[in-house]
VOBA-1610 file (N, C-alpha, C; in pm, whole numbers, padded with zeros to 5 digits, always signed):
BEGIN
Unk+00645+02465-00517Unk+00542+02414-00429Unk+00488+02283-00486Unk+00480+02177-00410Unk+00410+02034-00419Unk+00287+02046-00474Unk+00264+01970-00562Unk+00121+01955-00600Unk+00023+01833-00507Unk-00108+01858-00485Unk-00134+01704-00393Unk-00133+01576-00456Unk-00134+01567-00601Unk-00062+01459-00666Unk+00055+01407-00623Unk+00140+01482-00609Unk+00256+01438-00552Unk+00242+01402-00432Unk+00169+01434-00322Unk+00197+01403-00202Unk+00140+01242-00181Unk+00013+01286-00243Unk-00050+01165-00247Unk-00148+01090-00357Unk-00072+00972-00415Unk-00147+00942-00546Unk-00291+00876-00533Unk-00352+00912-00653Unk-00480+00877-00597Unk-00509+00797-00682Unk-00639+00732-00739Unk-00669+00617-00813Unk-00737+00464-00736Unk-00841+00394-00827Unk-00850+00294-00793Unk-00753+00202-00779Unk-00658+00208-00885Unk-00534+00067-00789Unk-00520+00104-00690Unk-00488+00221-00616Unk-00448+00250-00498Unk-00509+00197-00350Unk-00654+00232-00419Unk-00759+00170-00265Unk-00710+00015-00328Unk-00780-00056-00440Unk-00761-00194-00418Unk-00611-00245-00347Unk-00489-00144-00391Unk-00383-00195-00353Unk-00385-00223-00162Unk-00436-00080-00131Unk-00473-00073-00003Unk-00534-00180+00113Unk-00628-00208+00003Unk-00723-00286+00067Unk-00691-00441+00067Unk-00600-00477-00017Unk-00501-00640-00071Unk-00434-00628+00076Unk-00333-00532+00103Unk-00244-00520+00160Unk-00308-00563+00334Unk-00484-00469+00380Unk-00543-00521+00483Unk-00521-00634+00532Unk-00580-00632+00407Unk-00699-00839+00403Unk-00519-00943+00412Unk-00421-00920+00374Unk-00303-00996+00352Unk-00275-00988+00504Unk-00304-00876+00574Unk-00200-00880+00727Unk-00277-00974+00780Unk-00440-00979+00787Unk-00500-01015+00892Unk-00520-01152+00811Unk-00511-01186+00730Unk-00546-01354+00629Unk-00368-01413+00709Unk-00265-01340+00692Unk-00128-01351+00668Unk-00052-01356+00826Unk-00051-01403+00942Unk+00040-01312+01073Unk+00140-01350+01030Unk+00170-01503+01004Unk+00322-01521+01016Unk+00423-01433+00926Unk+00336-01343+00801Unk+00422-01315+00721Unk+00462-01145+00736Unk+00588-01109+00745Unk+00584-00917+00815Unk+00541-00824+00693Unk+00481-00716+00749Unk+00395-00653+00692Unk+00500-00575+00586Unk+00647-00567+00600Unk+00722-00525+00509Unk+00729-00638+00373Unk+00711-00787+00427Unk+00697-00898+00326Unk+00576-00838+00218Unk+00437-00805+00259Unk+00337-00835+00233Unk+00319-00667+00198Unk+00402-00560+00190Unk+00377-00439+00137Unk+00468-00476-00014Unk+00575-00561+00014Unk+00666-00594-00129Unk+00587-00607-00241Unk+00503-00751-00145Unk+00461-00829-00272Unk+00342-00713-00351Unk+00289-00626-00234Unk+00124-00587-00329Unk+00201-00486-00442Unk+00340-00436-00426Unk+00401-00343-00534Unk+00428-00417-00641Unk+00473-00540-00628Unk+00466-00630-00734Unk+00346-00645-00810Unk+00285-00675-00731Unk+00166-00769-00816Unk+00061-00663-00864Unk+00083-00525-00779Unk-00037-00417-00830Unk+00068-00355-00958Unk+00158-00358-00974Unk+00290-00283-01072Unk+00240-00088-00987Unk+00298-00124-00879Unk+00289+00060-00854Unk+00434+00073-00898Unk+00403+00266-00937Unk+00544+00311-00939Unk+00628+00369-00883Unk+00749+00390-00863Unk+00834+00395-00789Unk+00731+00537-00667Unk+00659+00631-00722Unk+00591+00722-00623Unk+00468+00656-00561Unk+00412+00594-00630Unk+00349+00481-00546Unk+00358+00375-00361Unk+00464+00352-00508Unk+00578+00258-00370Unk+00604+00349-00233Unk+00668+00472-00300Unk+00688+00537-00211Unk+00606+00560-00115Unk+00515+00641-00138Unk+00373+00674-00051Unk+00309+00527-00001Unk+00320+00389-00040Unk+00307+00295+00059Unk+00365+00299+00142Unk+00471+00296+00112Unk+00601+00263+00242Unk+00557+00340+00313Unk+00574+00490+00350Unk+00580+00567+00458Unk+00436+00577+00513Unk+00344+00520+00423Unk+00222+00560+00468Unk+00150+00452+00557Unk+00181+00304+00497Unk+00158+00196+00572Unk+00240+00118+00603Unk+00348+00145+00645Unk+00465+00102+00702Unk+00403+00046+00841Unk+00309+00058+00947Unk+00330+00065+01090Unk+00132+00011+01078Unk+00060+00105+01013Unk-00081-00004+01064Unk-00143+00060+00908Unk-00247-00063+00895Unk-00352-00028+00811Unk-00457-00059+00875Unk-00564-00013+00852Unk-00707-00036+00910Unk-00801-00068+00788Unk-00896-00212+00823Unk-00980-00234+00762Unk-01029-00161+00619Unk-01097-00205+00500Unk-01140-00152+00382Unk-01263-00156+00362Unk-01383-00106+00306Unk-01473-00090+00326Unk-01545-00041+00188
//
């Protein structure tokens, strides 16, 4: 059985990563949101389960940070 760690990582990089990734779509149109999910794995150093749980999670919309 999955732990919720696994499903979903938690942590402050995560919201800031989150919240980079917002502010990049709506600062960013010309650039696709698959461009601009790359770069925040780069530049936040997530890891490969990280990455993961971006991809599938904000693949399609993010909403505002707060």
């Amino acid at each position: 059985m999955s732990s919720v760690d696994e499903i979903m990582p938690s942590g402050d990089k995560m919201k800031k990563t989150v919240c980079w990734i917002s502010e990049m779509i709506q600062a960013h149109p010309e650039k696709t949101r698959q461009q601009i999910i790359s770069e925040a794995e780069i530049r936040f150093d997530l890891s490969p389960k990280e990455c993961d749980f971006i991809d599938r999670n904000l693949r399609d919309d993010v909403s505002g940070c707060r």
